[in-house]
N, C-alpha and C positions, 0 to 999 in steps of 0.2 A: 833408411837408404832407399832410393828409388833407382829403378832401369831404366836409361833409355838408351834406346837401339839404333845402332848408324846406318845408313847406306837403304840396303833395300832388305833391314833384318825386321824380327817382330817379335816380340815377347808374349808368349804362351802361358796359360795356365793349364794345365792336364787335370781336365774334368775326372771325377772318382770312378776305378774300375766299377764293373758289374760284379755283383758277390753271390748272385744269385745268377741259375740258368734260367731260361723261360718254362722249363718245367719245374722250378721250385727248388731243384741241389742246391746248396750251399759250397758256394767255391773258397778252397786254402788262398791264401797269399800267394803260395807259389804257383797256381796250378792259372791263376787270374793272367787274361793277355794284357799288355800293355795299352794302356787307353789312348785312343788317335784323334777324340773330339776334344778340341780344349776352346778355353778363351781368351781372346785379345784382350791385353793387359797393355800393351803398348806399341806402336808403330813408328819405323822410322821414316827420314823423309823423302825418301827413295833418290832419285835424280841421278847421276854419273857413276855407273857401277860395270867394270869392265868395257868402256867404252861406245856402252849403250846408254839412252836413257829411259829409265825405273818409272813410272808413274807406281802410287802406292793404292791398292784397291781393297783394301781388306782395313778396316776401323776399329776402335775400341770399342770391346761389349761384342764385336761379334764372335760367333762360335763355329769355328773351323776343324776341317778334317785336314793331320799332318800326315806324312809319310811315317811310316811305321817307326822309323831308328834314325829320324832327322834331328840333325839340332843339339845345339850342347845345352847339356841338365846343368843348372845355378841354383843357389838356395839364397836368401836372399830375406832375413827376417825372421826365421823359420820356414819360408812357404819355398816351396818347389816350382822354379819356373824351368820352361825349356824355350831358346833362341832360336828359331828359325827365319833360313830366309825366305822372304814372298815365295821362290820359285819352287820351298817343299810345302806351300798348303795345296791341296789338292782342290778342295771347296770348300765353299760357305754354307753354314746350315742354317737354311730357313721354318 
């Protein structure tokens, strides 16, 4: 099964927590924050979305930063994707 995303939406993959701090702890599952860099997996085609229109700026393969609690979680294969639209990625990581 494949996603694809309508309007001005874009399908994420949530890159792997940190499990380590930069001083070397090893962090629980629970104590891990929620990862905000992911990857474009898929893009929709943006154009007429509330009356505006969408140009689509962000591609597949790149890797973006979301708004912390954006987007609805899907699973989808086994693999974990989350939905968001263009207007919660914040930026793109170069």
């Amino acid at each position: 099964m494949t996603l694809k995303p309508l309007a001005d939406r874009v399908v994420v993959k949530l890159v792997e927590a940190e499990e380590k701090t930069k001083s070397g702890l090893i962090l629980t599952a629970a104590s891990q924050e929620k990862p905000q860099i992911a990857e474009v997996v898929a893009v929709g085609p943006g154009g007429l979305v509330d009356g505006k229109e969408v140009q689509m700026i962000v591609k597949v393969g790149d890797r973006v930063i979301t708004s912390k609690y954006s987007g609805t979680e899907v699973k989808c294969d086994g693999v974990e994707y989350n939905i968001v639209r263009q207007s919660d990625i914040l930026a793109i990581v170069e």
